[in-house]
N, CA, C and O atoms as a DFTB+ gen file, in Angstrom:
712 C
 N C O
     1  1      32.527     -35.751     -92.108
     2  2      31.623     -36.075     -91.021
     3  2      32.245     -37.182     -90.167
     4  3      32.580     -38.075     -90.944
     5  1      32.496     -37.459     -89.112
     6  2      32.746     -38.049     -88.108
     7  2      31.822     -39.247     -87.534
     8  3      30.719     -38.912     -87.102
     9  1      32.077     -40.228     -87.504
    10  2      31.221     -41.036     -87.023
    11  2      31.258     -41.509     -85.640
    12  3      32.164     -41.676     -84.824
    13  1      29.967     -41.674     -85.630
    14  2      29.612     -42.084     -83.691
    15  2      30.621     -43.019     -83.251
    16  3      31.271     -43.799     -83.948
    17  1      30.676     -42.804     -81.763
    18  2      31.957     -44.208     -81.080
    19  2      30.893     -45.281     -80.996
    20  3      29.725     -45.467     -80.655
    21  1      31.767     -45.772     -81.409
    22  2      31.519     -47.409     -81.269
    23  2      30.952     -47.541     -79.852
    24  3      31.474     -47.000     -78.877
    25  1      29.586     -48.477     -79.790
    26  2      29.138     -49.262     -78.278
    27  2      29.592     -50.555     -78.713
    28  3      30.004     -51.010     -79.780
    29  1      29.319     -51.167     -77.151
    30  2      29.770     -52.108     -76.824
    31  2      29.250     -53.184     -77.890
    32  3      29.873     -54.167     -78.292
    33  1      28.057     -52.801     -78.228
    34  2      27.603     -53.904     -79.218
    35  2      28.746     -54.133     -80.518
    36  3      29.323     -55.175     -80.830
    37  1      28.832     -52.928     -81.072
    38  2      29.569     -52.692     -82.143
    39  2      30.848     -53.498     -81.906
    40  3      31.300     -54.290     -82.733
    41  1      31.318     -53.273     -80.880
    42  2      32.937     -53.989     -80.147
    43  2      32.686     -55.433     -80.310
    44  3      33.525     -56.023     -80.991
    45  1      31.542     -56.253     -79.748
    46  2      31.521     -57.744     -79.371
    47  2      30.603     -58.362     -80.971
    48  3      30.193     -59.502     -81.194
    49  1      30.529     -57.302     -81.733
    50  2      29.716     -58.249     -83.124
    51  2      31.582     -58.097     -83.982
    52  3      31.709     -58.595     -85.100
    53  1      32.469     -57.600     -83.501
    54  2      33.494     -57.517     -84.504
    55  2      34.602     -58.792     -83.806
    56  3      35.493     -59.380     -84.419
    57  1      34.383     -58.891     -83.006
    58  2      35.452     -60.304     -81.754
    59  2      34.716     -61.707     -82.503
    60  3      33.587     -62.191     -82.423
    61  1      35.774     -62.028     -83.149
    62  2      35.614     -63.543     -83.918
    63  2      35.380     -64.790     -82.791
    64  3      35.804     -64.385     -81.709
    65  1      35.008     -65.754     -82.711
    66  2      34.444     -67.192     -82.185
    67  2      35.291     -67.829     -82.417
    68  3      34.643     -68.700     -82.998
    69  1      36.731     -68.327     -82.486
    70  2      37.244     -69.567     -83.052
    71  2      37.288     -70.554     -82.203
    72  3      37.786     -70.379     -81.091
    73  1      36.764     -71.779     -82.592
    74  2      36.683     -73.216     -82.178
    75  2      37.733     -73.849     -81.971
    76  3      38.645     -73.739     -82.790
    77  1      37.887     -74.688     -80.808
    78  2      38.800     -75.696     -80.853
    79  2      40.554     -74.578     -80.951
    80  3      41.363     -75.126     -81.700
    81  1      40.835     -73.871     -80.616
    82  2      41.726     -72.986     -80.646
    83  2      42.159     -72.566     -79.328
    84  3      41.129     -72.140     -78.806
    85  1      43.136     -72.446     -78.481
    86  2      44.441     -73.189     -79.371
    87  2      44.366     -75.075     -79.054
    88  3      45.408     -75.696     -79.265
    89  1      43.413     -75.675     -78.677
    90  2      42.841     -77.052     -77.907
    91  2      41.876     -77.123     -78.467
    92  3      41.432     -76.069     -78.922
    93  1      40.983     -78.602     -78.728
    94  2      39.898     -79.065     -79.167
    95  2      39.294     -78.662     -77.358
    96  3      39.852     -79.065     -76.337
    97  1      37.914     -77.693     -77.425
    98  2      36.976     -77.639     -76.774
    99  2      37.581     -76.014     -76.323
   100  3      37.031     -75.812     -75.240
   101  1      38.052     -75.344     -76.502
   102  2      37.989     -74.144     -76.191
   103  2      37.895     -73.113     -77.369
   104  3      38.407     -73.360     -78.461
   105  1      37.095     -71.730     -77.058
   106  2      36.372     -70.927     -78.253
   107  2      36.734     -69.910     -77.849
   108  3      36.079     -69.203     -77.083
   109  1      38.109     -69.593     -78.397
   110  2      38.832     -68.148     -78.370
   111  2      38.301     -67.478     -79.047
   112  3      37.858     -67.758     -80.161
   113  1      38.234     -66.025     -78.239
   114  2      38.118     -64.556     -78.777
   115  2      38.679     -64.440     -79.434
   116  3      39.759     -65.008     -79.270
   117  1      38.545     -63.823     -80.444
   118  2      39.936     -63.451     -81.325
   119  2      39.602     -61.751     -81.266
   120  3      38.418     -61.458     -81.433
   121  1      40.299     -60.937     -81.102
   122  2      40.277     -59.473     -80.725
   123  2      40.949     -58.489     -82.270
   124  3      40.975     -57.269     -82.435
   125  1      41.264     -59.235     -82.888
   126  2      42.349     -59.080     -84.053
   127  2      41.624     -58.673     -84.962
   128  3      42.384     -58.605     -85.927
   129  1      39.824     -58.097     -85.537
   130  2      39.700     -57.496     -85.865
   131  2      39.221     -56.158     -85.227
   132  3      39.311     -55.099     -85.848
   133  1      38.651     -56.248     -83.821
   134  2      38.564     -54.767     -83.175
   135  2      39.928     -53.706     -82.987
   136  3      39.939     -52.487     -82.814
   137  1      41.407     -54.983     -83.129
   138  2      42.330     -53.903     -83.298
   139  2      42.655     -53.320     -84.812
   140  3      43.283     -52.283     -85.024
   141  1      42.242     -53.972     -85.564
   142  2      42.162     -53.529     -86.910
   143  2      41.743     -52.431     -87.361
   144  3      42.188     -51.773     -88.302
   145  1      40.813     -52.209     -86.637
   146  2      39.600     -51.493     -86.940
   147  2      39.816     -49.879     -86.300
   148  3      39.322     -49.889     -85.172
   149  1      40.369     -48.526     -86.618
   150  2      40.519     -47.636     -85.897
   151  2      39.889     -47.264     -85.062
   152  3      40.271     -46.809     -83.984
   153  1      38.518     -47.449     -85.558
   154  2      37.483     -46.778     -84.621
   155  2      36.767     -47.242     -83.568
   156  3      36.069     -46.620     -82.766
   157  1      37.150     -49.052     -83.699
   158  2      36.811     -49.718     -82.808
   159  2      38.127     -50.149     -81.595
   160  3      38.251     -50.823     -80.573
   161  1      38.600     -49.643     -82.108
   162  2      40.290     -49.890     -81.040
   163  2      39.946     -49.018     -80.354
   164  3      39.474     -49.249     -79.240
   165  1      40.165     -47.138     -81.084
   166  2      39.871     -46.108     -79.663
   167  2      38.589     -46.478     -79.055
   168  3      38.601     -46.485     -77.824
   169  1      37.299     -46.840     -79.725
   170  2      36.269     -46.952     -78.649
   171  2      36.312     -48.033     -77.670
   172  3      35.461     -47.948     -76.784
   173  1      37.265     -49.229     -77.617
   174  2      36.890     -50.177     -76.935
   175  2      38.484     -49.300     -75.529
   176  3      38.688     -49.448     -74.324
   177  1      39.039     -48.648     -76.404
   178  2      39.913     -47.572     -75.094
   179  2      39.251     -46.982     -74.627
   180  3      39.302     -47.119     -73.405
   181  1      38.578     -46.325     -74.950
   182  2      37.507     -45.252     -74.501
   183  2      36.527     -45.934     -73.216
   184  3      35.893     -45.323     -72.356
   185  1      36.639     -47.228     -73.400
   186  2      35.655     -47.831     -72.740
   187  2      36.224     -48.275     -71.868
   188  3      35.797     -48.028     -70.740
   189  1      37.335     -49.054     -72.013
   190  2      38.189     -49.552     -70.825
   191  2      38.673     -48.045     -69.538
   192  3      38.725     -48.139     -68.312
   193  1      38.832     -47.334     -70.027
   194  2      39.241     -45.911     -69.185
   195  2      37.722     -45.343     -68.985
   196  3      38.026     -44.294     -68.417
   197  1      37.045     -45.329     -69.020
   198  2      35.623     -44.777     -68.813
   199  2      35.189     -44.098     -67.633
   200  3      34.195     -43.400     -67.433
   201  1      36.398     -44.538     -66.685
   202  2      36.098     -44.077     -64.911
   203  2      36.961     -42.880     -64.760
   204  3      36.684     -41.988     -63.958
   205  1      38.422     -42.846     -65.833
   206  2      39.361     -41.965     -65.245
   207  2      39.712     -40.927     -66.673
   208  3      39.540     -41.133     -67.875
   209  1      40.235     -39.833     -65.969
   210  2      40.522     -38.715     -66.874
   211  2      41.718     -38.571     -66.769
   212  3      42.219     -39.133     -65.795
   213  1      42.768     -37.688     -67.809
   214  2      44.255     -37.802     -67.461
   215  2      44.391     -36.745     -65.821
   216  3      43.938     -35.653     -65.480
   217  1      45.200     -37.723     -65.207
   218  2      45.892     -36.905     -64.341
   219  2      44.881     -37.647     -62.911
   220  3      45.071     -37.118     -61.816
   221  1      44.171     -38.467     -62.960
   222  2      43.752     -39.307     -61.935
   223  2      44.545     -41.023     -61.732
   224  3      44.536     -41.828     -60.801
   225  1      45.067     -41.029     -62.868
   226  2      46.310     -42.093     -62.954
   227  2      47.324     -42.066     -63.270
   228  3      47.567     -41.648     -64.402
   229  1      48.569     -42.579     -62.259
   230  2      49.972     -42.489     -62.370
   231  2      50.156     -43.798     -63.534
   232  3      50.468     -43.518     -64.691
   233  1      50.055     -44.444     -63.344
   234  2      50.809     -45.387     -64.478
   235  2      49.403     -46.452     -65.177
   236  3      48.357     -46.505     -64.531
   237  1      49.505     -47.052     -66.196
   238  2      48.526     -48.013     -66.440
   239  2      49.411     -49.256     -66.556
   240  3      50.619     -49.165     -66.773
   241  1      48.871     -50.239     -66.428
   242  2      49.890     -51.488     -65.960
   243  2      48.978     -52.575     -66.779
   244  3      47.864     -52.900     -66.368
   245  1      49.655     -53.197     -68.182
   246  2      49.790     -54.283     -68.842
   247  2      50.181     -55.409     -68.466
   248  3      51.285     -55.558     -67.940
   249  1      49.132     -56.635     -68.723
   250  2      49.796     -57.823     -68.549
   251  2      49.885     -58.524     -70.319
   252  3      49.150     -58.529     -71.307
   253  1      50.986     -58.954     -70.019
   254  2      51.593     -60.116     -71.473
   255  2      50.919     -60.618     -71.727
   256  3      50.411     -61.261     -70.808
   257  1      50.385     -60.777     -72.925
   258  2      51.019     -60.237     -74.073
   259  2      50.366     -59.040     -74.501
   260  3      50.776     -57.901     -74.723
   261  1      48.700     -59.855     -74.589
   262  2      47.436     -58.605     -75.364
   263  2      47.307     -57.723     -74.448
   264  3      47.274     -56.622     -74.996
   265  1      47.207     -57.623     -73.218
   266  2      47.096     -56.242     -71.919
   267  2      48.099     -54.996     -72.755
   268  3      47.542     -53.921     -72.979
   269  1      49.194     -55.130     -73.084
   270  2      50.332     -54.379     -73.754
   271  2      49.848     -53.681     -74.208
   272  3      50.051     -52.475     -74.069
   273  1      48.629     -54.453     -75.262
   274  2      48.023     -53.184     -76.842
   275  2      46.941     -51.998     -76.217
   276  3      46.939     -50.805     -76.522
   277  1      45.847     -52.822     -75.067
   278  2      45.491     -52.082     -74.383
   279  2      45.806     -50.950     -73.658
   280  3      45.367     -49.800     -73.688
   281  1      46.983     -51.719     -72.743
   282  2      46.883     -50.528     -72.151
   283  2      47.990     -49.802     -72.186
   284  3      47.881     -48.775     -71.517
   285  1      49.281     -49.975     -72.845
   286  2      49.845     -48.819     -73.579
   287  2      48.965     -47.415     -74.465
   288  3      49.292     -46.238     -74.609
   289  1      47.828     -48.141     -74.901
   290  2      46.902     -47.258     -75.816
   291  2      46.165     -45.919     -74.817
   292  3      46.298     -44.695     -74.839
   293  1      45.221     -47.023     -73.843
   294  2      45.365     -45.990     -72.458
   295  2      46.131     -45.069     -71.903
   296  3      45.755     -43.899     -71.823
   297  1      47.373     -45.512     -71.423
   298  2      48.656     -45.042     -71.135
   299  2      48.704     -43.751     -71.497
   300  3      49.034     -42.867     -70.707
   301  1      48.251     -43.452     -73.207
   302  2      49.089     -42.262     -73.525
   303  2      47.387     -41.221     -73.600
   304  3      47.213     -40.004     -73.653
   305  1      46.323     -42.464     -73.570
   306  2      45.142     -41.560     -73.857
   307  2      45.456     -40.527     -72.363
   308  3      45.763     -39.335     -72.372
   309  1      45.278     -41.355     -71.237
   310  2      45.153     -40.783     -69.837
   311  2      46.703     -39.853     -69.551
   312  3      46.854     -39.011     -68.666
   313  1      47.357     -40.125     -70.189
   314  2      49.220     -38.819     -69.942
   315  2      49.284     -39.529     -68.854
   316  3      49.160     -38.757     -67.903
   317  1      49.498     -41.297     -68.279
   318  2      49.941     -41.584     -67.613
   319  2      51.149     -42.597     -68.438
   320  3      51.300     -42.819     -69.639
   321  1      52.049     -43.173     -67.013
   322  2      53.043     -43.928     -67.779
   323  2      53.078     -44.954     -68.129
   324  3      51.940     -45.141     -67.698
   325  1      53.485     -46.472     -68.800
   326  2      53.019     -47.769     -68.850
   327  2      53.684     -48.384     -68.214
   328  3      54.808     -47.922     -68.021
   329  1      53.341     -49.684     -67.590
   330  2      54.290     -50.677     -67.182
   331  2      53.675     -52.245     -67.638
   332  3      52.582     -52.809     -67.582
   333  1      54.976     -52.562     -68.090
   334  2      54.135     -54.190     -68.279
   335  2      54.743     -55.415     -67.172
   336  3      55.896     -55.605     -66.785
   337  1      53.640     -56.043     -66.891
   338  2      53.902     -57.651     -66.391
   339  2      54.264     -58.149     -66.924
   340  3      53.422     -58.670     -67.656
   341  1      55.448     -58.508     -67.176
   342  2      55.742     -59.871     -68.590
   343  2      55.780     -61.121     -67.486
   344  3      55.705     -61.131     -66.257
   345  1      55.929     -62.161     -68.478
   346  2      56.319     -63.408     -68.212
   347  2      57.431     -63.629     -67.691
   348  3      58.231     -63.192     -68.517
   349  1      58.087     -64.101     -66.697
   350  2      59.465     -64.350     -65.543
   351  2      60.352     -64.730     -66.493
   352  3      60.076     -65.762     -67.106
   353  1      61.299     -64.182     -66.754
   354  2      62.249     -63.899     -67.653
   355  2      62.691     -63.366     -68.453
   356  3      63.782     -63.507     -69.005
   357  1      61.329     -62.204     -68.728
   358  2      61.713     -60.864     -69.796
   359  2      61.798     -60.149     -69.448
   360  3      61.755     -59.238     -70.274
   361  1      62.009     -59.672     -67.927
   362  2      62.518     -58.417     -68.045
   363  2      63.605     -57.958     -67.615
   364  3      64.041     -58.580     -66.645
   365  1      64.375     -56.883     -68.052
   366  2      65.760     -57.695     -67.835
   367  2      66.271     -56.625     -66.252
   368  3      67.453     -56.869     -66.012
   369  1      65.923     -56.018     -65.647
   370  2      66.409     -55.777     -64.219
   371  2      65.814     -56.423     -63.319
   372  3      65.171     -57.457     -63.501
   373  1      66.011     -55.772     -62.120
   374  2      65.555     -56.724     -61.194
   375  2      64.349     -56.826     -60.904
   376  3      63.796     -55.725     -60.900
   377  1      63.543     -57.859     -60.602
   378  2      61.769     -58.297     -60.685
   379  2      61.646     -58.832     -59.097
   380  3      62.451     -59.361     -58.330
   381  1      60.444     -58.491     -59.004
   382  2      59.079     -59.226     -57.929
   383  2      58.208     -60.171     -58.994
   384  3      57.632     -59.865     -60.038
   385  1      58.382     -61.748     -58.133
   386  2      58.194     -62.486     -58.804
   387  2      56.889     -63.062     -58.797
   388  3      56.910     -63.494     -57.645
   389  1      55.182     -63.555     -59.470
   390  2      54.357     -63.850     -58.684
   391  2      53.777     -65.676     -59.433
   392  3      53.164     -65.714     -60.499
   393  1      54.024     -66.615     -58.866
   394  2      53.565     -67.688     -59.406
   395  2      51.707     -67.861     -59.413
   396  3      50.916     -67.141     -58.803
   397  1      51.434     -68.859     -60.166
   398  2      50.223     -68.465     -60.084
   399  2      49.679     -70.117     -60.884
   400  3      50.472     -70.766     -61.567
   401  1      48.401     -70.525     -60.663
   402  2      48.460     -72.146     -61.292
   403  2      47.310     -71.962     -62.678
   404  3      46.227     -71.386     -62.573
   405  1      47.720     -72.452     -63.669
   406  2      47.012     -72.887     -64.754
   407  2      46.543     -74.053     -64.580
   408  3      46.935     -74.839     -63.718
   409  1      45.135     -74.371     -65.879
   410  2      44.597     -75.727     -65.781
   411  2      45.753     -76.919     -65.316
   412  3      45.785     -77.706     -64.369
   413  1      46.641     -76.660     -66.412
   414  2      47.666     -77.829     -65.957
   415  2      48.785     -77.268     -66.211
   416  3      49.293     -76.883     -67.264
   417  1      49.338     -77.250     -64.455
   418  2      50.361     -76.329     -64.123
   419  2      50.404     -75.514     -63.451
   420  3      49.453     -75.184     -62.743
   421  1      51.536     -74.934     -63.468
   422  2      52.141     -73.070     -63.218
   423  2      52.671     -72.381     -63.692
   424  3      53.642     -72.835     -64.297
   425  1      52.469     -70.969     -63.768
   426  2      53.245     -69.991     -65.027
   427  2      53.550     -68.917     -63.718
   428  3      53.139     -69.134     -62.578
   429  1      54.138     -68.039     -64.009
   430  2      55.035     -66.828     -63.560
   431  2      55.224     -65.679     -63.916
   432  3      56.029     -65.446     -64.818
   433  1      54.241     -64.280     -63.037
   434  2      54.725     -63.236     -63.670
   435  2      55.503     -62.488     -63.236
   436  3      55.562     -62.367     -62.013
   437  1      56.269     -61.817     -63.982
   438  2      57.156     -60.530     -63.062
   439  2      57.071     -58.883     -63.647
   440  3      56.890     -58.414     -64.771
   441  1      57.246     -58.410     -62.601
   442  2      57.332     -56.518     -62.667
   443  2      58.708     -56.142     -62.266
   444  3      59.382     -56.786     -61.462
   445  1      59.063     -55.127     -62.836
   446  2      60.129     -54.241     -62.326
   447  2      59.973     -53.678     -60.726
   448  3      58.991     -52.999     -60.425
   449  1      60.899     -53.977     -59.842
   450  2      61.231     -53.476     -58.979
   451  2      60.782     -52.304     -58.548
   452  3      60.026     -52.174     -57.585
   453  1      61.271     -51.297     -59.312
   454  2      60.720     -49.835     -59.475
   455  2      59.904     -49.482     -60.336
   456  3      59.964     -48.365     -60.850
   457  1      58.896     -50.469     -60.681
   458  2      58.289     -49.926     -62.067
   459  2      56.994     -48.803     -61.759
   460  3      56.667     -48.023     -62.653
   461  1      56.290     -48.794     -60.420
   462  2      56.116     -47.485     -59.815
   463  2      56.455     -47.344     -58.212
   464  3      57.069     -48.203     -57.581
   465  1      55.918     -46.034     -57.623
   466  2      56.547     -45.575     -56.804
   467  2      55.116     -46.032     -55.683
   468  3      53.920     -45.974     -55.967
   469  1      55.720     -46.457     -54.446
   470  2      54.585     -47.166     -53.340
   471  2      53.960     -45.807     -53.298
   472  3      54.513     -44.734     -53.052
   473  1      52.217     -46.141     -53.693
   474  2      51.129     -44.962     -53.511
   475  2      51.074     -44.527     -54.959
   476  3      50.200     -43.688     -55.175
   477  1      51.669     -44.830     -55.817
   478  2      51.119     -44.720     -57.324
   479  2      49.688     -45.263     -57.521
   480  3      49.318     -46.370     -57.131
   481  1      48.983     -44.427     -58.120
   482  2      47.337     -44.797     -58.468
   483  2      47.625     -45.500     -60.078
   484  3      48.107     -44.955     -61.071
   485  1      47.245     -46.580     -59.938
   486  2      47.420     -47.725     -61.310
   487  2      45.823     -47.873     -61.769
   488  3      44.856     -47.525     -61.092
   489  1      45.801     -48.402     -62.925
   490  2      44.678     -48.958     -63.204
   491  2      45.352     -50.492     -64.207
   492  3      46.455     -50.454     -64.751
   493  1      44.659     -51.409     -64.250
   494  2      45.630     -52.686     -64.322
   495  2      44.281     -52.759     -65.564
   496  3      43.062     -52.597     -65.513
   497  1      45.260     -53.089     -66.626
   498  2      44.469     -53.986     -67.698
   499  2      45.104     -54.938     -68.284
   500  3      46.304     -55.203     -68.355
   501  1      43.826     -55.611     -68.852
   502  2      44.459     -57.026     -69.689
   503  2      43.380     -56.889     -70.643
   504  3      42.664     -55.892     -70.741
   505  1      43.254     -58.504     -71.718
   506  2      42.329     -58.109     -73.115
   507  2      41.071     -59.186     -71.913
   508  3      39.889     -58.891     -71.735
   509  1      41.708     -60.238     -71.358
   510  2      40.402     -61.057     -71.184
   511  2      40.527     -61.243     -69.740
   512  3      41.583     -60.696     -69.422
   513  1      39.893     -61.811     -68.582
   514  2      39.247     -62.195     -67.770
   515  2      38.858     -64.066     -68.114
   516  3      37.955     -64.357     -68.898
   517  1      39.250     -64.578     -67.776
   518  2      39.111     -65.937     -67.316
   519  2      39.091     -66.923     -66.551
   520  3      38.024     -67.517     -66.392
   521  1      40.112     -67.293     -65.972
   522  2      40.263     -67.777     -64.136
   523  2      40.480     -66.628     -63.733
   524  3      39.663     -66.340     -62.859
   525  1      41.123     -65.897     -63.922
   526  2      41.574     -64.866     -63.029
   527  2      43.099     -65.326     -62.002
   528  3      43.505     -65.047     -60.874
   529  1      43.449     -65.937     -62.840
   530  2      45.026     -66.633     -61.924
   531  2      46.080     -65.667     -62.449
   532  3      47.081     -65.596     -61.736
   533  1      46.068     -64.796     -63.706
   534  2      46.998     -63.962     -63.713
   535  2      46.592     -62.922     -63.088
   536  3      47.123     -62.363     -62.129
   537  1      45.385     -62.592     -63.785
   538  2      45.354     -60.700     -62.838
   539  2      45.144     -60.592     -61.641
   540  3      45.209     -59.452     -61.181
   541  1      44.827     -61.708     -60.731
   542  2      45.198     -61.950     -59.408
   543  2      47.016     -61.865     -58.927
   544  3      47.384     -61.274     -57.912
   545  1      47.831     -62.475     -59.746
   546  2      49.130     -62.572     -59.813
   547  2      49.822     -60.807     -60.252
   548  3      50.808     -60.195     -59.844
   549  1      48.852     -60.504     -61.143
   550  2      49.575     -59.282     -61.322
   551  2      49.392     -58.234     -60.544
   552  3      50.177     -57.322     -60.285
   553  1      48.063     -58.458     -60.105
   554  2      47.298     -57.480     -58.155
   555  2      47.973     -57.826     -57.600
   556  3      47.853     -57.051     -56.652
   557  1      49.036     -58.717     -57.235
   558  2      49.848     -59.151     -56.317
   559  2      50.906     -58.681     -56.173
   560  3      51.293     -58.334     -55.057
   561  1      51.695     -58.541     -57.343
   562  2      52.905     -58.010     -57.979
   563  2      52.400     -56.458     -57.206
   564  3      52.607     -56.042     -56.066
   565  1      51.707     -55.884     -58.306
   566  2      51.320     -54.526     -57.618
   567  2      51.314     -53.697     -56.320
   568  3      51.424     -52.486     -56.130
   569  1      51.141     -54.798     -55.445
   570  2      50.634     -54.714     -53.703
   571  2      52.388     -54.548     -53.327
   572  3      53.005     -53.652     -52.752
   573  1      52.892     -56.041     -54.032
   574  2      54.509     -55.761     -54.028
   575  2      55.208     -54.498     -53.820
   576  3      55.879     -54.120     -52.860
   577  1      54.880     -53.864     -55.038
   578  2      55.697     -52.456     -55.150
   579  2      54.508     -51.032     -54.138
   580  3      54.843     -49.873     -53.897
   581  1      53.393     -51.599     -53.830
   582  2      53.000     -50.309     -53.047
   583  2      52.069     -49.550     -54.131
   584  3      51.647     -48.425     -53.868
   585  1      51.832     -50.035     -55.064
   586  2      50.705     -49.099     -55.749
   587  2      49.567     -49.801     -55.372
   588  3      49.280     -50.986     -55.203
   589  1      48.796     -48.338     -55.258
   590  2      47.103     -48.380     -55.440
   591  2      46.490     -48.728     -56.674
   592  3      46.520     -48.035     -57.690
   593  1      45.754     -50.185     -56.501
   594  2      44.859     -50.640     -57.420
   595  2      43.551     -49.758     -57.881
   596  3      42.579     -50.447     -57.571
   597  1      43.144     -48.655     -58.428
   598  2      42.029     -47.733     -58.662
   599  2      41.229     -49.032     -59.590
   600  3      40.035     -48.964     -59.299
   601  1      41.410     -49.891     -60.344
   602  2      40.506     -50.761     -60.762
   603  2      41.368     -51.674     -62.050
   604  3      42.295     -51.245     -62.737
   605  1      40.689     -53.137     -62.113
   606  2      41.366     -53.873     -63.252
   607  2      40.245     -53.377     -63.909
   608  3      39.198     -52.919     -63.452
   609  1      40.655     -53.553     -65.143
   610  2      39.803     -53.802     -66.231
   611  2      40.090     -54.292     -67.428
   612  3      41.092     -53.917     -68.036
   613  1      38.977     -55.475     -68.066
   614  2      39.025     -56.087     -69.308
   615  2      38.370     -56.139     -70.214
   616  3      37.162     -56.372     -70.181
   617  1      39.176     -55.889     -71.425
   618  2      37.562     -55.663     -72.365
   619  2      36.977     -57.029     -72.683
   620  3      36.305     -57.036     -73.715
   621  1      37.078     -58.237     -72.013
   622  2      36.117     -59.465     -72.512
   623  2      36.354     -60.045     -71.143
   624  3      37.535     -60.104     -70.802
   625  1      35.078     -60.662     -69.950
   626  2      35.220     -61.335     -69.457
   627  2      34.370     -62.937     -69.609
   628  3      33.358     -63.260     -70.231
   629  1      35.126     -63.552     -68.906
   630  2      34.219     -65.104     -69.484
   631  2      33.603     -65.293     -68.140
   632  3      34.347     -65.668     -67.234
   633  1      32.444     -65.099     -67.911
   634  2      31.989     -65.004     -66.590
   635  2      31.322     -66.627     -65.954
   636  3      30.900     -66.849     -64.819
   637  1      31.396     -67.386     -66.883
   638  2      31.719     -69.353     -66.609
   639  2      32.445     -69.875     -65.852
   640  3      32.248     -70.934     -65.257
   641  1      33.855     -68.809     -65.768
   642  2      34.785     -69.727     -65.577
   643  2      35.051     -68.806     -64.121
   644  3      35.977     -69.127     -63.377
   645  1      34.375     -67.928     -63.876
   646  2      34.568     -67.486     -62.259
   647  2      35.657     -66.427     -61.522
   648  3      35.759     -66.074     -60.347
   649  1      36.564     -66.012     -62.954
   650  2      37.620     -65.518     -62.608
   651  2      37.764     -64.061     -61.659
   652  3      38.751     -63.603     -61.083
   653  1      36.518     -63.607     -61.743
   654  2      36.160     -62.152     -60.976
   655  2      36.081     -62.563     -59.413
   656  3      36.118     -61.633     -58.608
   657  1      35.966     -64.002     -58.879
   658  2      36.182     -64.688     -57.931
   659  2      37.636     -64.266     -57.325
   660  3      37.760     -63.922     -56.149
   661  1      38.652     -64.321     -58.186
   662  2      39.794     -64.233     -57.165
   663  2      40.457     -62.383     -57.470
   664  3      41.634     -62.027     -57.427
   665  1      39.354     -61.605     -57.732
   666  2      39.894     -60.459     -57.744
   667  2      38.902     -59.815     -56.912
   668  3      38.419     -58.801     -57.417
   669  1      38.415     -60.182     -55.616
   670  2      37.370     -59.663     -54.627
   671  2      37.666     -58.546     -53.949
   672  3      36.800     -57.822     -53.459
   673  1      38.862     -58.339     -53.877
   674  2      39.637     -57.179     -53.255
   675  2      39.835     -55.980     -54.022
   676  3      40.533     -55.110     -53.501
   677  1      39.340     -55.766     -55.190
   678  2      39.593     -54.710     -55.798
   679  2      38.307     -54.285     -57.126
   680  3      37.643     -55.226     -57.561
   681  1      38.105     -53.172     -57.560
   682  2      36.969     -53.053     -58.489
   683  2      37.773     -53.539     -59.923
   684  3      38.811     -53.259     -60.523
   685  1      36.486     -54.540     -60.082
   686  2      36.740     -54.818     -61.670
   687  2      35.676     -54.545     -62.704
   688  3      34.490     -54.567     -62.375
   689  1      36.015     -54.312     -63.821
   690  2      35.385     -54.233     -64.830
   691  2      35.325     -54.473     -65.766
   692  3      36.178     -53.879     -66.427
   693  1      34.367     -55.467     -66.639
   694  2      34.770     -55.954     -68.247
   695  2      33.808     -55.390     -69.043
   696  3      32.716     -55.212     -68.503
   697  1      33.945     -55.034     -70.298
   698  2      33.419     -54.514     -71.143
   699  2      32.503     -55.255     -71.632
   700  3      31.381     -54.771     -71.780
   701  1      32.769     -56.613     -72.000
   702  2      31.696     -57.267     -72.815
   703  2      32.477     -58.515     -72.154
   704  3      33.634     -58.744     -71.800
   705  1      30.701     -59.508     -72.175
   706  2      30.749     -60.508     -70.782
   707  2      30.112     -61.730     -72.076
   708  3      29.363     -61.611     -73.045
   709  1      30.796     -62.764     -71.521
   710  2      30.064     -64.063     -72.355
   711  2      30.065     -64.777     -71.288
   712  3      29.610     -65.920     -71.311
């Protein structure tokens, strides 16, 4: 017998609370048992792709690190191709570069050059939503190479901290909202 997919409830009672992590005053998600979990991994895929069927998206596009598990997983659900954002210095041909500011600081992402073709239909995921200073950076990157944004999506957004603010230009969507 087969058991029902996982809802969203099921997804956000299995995402651990940790305190003070990786800083005293911040309360990381921890996602590390919904990937554990078979049935809660494909359903929280299932959920992130919820808009598209294979063959309505050319590539799905990961950001570093956790976006990867996502949306490689996507990737092969939808028979589209993957691409990841890494961090400015991993990848090893030539990159479009996008800076972007943290609490304290700046970090840097980059894409492959060719990593799709201008007018590729993308769908952009990551695991969380927070400022929104990367997946703004990685919508950027994107615009770079000429693909169509069809929608970000995350399976956890922190809707405190405002980050759906700097992604106004494009449809977003998070699965489960704190």
């Amino acid at each position: 017998m087969t058991q029902a997919k996982p809802t969203r409830s099921d997804i956000e009672s299995a995402i651990r609370n940790i305190p003070d992590f990786p800083k005293p005053g911040i309360q990381f998600k921890d996602i590390t048992p919904v990937l554990a979990d078979p049935r809660l991994f494909a359903g929280s895929i299932d959920l992130l792709i919820g808009n598209f069927k294979p063959g309505m998206v050319d590539a799905i596009v990961g950001i570093d690190a956790r976006g990867f598990i996502f949306a490689a997983a996507a990737a092969l659900k939808l028979e589209a191709g993957f691409v990841p954002v890494r961090k400015k210095g991993k990848l090893p041909y030539q990159t479009h570069e996008q800076s972007y500011d943290l609490e304290y600081g700046a970090n840097a992402i980059a894409i492959h050059i060719d990593a799709v073709k201008p007018g590729s239909r993308v769908l952009l995921i990551d695991d969380l939503l927070a400022t929104g200073g990367t997946a703004a950076a990685a919508a950027s990157l994107l615009q770079k190479v000429g693909a169509e944004i069809l929608e970000i999506s995350f399976l956890i957004e922190l809707k405190f901290l405002a980050g759906r603010d700097k992604l106004q230009n494009y449809p977003v969507r998070s699965i489960i909202s704190y």
